[in-house]
N, C-alpha and C positions, 0 to 999 in steps of 0.2 A: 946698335940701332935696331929698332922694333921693327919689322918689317911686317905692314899690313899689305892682305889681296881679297879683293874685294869683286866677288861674283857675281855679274850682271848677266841675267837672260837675256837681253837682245842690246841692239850697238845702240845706246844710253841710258838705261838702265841708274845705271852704277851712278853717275856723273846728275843724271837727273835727280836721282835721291839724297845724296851726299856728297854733290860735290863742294860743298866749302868744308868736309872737314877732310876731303882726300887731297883739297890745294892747302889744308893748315899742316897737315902733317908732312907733305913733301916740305914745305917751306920751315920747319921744322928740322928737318933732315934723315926721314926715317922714307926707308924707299916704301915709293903705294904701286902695286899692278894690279890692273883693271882684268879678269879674264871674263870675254863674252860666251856665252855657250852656247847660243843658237843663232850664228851669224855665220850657215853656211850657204855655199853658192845651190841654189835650188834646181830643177830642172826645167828649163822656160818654157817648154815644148807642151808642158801639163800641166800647167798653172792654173788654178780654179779659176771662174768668174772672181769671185771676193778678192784671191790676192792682183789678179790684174786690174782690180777696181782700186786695189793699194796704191800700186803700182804708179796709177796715173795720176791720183793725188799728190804722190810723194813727189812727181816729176821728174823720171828718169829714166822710165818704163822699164826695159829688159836691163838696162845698167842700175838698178836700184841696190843690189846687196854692195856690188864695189863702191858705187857712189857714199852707201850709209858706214861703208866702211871705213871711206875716206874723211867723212866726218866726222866719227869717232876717232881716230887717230890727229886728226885736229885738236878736239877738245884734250883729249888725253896729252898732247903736248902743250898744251895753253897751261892744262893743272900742273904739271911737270909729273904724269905717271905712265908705266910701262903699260903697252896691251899687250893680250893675247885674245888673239879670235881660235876660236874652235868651228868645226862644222857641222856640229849638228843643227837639223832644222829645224827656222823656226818656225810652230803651229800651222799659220796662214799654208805653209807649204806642203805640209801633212800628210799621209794618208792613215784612214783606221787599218790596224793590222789584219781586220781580217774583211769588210766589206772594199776594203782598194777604194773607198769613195774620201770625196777630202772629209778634214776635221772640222775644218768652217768655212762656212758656208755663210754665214753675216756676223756680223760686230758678238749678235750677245752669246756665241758658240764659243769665243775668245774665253768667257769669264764661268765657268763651271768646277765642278766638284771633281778630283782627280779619282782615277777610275782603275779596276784590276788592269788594264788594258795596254794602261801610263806607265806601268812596275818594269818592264822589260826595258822601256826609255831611261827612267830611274835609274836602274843597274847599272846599265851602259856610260850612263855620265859619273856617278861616284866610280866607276873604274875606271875611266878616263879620269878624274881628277885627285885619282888616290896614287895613280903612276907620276902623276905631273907635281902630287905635295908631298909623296913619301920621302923625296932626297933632299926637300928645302930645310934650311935649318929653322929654328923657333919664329913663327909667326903666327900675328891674329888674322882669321878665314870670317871674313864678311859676307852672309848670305841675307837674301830681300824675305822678309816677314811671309810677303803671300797677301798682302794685303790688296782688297779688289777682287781676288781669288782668278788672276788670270794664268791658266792654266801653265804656262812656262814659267814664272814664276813659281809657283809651287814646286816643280819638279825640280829647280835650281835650290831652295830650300829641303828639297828631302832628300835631296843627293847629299849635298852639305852634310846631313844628320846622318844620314847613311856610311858616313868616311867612319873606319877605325884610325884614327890617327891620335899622335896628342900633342893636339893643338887647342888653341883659344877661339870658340865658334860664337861670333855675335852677329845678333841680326838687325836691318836696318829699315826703317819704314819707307813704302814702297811710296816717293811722290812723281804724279800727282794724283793716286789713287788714294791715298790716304786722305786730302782733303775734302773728299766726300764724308760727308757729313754723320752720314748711317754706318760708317767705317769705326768700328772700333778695336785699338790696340789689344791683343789679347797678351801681352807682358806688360809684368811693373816694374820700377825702380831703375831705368834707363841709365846709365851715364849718362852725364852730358858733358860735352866738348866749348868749354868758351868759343863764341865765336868770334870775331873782329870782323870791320866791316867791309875791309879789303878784301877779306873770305867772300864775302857773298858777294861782290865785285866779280870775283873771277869765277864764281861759281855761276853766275846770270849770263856772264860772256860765253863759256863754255858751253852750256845749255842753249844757246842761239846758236854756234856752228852745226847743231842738228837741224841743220834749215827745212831736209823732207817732214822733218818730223812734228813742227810746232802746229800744224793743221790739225795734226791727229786729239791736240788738248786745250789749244787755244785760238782764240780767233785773228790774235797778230803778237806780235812783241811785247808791245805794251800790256796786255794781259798778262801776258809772262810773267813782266815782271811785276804785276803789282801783287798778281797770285803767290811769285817767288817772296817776295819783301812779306808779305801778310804770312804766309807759313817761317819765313825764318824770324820772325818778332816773337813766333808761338814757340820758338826753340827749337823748327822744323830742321831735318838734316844733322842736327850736333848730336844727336841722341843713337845710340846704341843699346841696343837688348844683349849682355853675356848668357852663355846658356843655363849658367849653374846658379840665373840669380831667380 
């Protein structure tokens, strides 16, 4: 059996981009594990303005990382796939390495150009995920395109590229940043994964146990899902980028 893992920078990621083909391939029978990379416990004590303005939108305040964790390991057993949460943090919680000031400070400080600054983060994560995939045996390593250009994302993709390993690295389009319109894929010739419809069934449920999170993209459920149904008609989420094509 193939066994796919599929690298999501914060707790939905993964699930939000492609979860009907991580619920087609477990139902299939090929094991899928979700590993998050930036779902660690932060320090409450020095939380910027922005992330305690997260915070309270999400509805959890200082219980927010366990809370978002608890919700991804929900969705993750709805899809039938393993997690792994890692600790590194995510952006909101930041500091620059050398001014000690946070890294954002409002929404558009999330979506920038990755910097000399990011390389030392970089490192740390391909070494961390080069200890955790060197003993697995042959699988494909799903990482997020970078589409949006939000800064965690990217370094989850250049970690990925960064691995000497030899394995199968494809990449997955980042939703629902992709659905911006001004967003263009910068690979051709996708695979695509037939989809069924029971897939995007489980795939819309799973994506509502992120209850902090649907604020952050939509304005209630219903939008979800008409967003969700309109990108998987376009062949949204079945589609995979390999690196060699």
């Amino acid at each position: 059996m193939k066994k796919w893992i599929f690298l999501s920078p914060h707790l939905d990621d993964a699930v939000y981009s492609c979860g009907w083909l991580i619920h087609q391939q477990v139902k299939i029978g090929h094991p899928v594990e979700i590993w998050t990379i930036f779902s660690g416990y932060p320090e409450l004590t020095t939380l910027s303005p922005f992330a305690r303005l997260l915070h309270e939108r999400w509805g959890h305040g200082n219980e927010s990382t366990p809370a978002r964790r608890a919700e991804d390991q929900a969705a993750c057993a709805l899809l039938g796939a393993k997690l792994v949460h890692y600790d590194f943090l995510d952006v909101i919680y930041r500091t620059h390495p050398v001014t000690g000031q946070p890294e954002i400070t409002e929404r558009d400080d999330l979506f920038r150009d990755f910097h000399i600054s990011d390389i030392s983060l970089q490192k740390e994560i391909s070494a961390c995920l080069w200890n955790a995939l060197a003993a697995q045996p042959s699988f494909t390593l799903c990482a997020p395109l970078g589409l949006g250009n939000h800064i965690d994302h990217q370094l989850v993709r250049k970690a990925a590229e960064a691995l000497e390993l030899p394995t199968v690295l494809a990449y997955y389009a980042d939703f629902p940043y992709v659905m911006d319109t001004k967003i263009q894929v910068p690979m051709n010739n996708p695979q695509v994964f037939p989809i069924q419809s029971k897939d995007i069934e489980a795939w819309g449920k799973a994506i509502i146990l992120y209850v902090s999170q649907v604020s952050s993209f939509w304005a209630d459920e219903g939008q979800m899902w008409e967003e969700l149904n309109r990108y998987g008609l376009n062949g949204g989420g079945s589609r995979l980028w390999f690196q060699d094509q």
